[in-house]
C-alpha positions as CSV (number, residue, x, y, z in Angstrom):
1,X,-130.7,-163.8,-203.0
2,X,-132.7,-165.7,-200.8
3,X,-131.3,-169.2,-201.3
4,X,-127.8,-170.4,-200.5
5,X,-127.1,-170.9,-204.3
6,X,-127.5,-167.4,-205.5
7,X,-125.5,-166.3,-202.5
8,X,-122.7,-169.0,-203.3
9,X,-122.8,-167.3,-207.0
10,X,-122.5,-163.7,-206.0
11,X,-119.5,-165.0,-204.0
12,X,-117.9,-166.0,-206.8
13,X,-118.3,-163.2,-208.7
14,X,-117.6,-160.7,-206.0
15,X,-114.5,-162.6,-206.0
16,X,-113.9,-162.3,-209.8
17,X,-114.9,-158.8,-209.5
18,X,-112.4,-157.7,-206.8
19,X,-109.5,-159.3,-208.1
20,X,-109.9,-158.1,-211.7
21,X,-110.1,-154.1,-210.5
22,X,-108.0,-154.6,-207.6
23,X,-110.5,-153.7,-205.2
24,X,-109.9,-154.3,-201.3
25,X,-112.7,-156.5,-199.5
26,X,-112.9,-155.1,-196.1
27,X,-115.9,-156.7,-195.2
28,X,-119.3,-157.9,-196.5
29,X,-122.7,-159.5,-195.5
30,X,-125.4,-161.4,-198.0
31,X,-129.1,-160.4,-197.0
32,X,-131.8,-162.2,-198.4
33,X,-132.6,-159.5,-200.8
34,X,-129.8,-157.1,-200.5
35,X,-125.8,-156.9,-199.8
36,X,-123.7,-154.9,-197.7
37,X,-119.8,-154.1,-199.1
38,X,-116.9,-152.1,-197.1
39,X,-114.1,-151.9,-199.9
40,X,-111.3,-150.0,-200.5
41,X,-110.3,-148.6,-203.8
42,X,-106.6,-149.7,-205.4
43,X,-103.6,-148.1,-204.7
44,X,-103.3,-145.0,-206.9
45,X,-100.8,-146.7,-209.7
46,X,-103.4,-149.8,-210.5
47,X,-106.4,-146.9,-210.1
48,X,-104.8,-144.7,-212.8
49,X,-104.0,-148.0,-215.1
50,X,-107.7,-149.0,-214.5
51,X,-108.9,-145.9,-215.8
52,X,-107.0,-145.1,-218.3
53,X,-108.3,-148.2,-220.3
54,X,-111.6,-148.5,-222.4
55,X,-114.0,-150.0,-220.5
56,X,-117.8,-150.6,-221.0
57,X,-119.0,-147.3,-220.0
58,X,-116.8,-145.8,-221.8
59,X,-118.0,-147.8,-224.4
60,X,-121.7,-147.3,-224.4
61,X,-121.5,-143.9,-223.5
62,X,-118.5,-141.8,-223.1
63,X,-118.5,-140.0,-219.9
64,X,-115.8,-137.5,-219.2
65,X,-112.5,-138.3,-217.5
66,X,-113.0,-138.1,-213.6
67,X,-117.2,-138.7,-213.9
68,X,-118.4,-141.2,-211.3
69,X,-119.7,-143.6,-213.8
70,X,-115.9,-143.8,-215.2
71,X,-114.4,-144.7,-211.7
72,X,-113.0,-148.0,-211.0
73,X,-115.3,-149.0,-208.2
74,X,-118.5,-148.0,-210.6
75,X,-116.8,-150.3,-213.1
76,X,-116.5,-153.1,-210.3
77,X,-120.5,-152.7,-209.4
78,X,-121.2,-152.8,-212.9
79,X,-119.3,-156.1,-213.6
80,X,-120.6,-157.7,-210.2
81,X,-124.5,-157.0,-210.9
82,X,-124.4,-157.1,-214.7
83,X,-123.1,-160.9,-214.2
84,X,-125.1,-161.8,-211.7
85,X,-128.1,-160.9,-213.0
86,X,-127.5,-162.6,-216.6
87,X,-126.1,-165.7,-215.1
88,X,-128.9,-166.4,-212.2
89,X,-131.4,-165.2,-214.7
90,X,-130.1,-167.9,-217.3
91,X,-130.0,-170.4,-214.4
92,X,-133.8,-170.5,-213.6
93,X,-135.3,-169.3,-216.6
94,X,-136.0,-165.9,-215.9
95,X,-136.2,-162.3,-217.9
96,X,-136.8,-158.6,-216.5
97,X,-134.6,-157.0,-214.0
98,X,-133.3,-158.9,-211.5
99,X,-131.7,-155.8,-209.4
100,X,-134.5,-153.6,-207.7
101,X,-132.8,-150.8,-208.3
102,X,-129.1,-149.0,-208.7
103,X,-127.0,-149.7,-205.5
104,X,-125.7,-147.0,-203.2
105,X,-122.3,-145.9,-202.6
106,X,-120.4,-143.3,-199.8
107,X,-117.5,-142.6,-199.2
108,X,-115.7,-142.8,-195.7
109,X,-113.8,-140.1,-195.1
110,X,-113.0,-140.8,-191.1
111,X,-111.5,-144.2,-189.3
112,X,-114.3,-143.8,-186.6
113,X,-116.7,-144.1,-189.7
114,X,-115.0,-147.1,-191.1
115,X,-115.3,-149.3,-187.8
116,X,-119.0,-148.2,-187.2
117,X,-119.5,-149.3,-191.1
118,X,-118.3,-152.6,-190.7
119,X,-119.6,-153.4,-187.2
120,X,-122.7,-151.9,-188.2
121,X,-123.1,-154.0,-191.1
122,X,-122.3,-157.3,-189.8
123,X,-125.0,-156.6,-186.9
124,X,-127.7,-156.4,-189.5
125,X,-128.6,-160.2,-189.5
126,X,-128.5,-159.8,-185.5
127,X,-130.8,-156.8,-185.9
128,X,-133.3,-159.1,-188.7
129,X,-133.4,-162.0,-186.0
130,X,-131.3,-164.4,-188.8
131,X,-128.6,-165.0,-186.4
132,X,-128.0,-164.2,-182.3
133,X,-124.4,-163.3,-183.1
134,X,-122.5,-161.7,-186.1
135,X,-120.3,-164.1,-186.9
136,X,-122.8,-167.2,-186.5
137,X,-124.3,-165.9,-190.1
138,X,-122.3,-167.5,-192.5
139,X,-122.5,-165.1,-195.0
140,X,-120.8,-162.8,-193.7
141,X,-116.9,-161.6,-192.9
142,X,-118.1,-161.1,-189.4
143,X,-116.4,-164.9,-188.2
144,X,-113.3,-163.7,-189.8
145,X,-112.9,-160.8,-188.1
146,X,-113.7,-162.6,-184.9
147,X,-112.1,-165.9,-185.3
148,X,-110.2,-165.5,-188.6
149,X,-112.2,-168.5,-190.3
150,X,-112.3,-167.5,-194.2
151,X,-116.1,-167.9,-195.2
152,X,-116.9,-167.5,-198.9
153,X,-115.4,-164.4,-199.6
154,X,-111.8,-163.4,-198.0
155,X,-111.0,-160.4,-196.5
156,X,-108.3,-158.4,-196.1
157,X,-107.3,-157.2,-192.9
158,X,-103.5,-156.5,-193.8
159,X,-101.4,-153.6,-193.5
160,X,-101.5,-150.9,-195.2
161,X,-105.2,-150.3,-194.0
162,X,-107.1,-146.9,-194.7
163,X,-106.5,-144.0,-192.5
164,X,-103.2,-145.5,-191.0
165,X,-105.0,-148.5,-189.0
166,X,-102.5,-151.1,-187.8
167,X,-104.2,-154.4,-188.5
168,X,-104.6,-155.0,-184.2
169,X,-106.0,-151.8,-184.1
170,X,-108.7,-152.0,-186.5
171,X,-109.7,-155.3,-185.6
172,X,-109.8,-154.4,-181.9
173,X,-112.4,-151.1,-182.4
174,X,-114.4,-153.6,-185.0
175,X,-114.9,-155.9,-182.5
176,X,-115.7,-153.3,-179.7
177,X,-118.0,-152.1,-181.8
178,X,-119.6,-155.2,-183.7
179,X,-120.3,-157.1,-179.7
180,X,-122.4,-154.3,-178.4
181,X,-125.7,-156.0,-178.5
182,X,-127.3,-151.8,-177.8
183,X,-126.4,-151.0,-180.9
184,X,-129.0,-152.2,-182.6
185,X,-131.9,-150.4,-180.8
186,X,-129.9,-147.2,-182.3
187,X,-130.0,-149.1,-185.6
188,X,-132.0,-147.1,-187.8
189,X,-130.3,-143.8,-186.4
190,X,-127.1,-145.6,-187.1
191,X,-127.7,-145.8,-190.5
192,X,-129.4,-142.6,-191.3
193,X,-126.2,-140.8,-190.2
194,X,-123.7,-143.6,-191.9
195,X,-125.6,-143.3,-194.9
196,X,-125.4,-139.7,-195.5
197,X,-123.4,-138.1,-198.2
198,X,-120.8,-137.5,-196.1
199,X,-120.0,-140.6,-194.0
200,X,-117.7,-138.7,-191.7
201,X,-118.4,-138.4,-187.7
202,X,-120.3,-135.2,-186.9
203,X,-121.8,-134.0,-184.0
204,X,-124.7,-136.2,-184.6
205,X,-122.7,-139.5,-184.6
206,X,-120.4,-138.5,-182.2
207,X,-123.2,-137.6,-179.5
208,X,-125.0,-141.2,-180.2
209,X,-121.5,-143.0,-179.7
210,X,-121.1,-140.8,-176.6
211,X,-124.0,-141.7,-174.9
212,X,-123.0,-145.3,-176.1
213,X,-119.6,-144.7,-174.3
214,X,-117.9,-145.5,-177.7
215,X,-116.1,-142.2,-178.4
């Protein structure tokens, strides 16, 4: 996804993706060989409507009710690669796989979790030396967060938020958060303990935010 044209595709289709299985963007940032997602799963009527219907999974293999690979947001992933790798791939006359490998998912199960996710993530063209601030990358939600320019993609930073966020509030700890220049000489730490199975604040994230006076 190096050039601005494959990144103005997957925007696209993120997009298309979202809307079709009601997914929430929270936030996202295009790398030049990898992306970054914070989204939020629909409300539990559209969820159960999503899942009760045949989808291509299903179809191809049929995976019991309530397996991962049946789950609205493996459905969204699905759709979002499976285009974007047939369409880019038909654009400059490629073949083989165009994914280097099967993407990554956790849940967040805390609010603290959810603003060190997204700040995290939009620091990580600081922390690549592509930008000097977040939200002069443009692809990225970080200038919407800051500034509440719309880039590509549009977030959604409306009420009802996860874990009872007012929409001040959660912008307010993002920003705390995403301006602190220190975190990224905790990076790799950062996203060792983000990126377990968990995604909750334990001890170990809670003592680096500590000693970061951010808790």
């Amino acid at each position: 996804m190096g050039d601005d044209g494959s990144k103005l595709l997957l925007a696209e289709l993120l997009r298309e993706s979202a809307e079709s299985f009601g997914v929430r963007i929270l936030a996202w940032v295009f790398m030049s060989n990898h992306l970054h997602l914070v989204v939020q799963s629909p409300p539990p009527g559209l969820y159960a409507q999503l899942t009760s219907r045949t989808t291509d999974c299903r179809h191809t293999r049929p995976w019991k009710n309530g397996h991962l690979k049946c789950s609205v947001m493996a459905q969204f992933m699905r759709r979002l690669r499976h285009r974007m790798s047939i369409l880019r791939q038909r654009e400059l006359g490629l073949t083989g796989r165009f994914w280097g490998s099967s993407y990554d998912s956790r849940l967040i199960q805390d609010g603290t979790s959810l603003v060190v996710r997204i700040a995290y993530d939009h620091r990580n063209p600081v922390q690549q030396g592509m930008a000097l601030r977040p939200e002069d990358y443009v692809w990225s939600s970080a200038r919407q967060w800051v500034a509440g320019r719309t880039g590509p993609v549009s977030v959604s930073i409306t009420e009802p938020l996860p874990f009872g966020f007012s929409a001040g509030e959660l912008r307010e700890d993002v920003l705390k958060y995403q301006h602190r220049a220190d975190l990224d000489v905790h990076a790799t730490k950062l996203a060792s303990l983000l990126e377990s199975e968990s995604c909750s604040v334990g001890a170990e994230l809670r003592a680096l935010l500590a000693k970061l006076e951010l808790a």
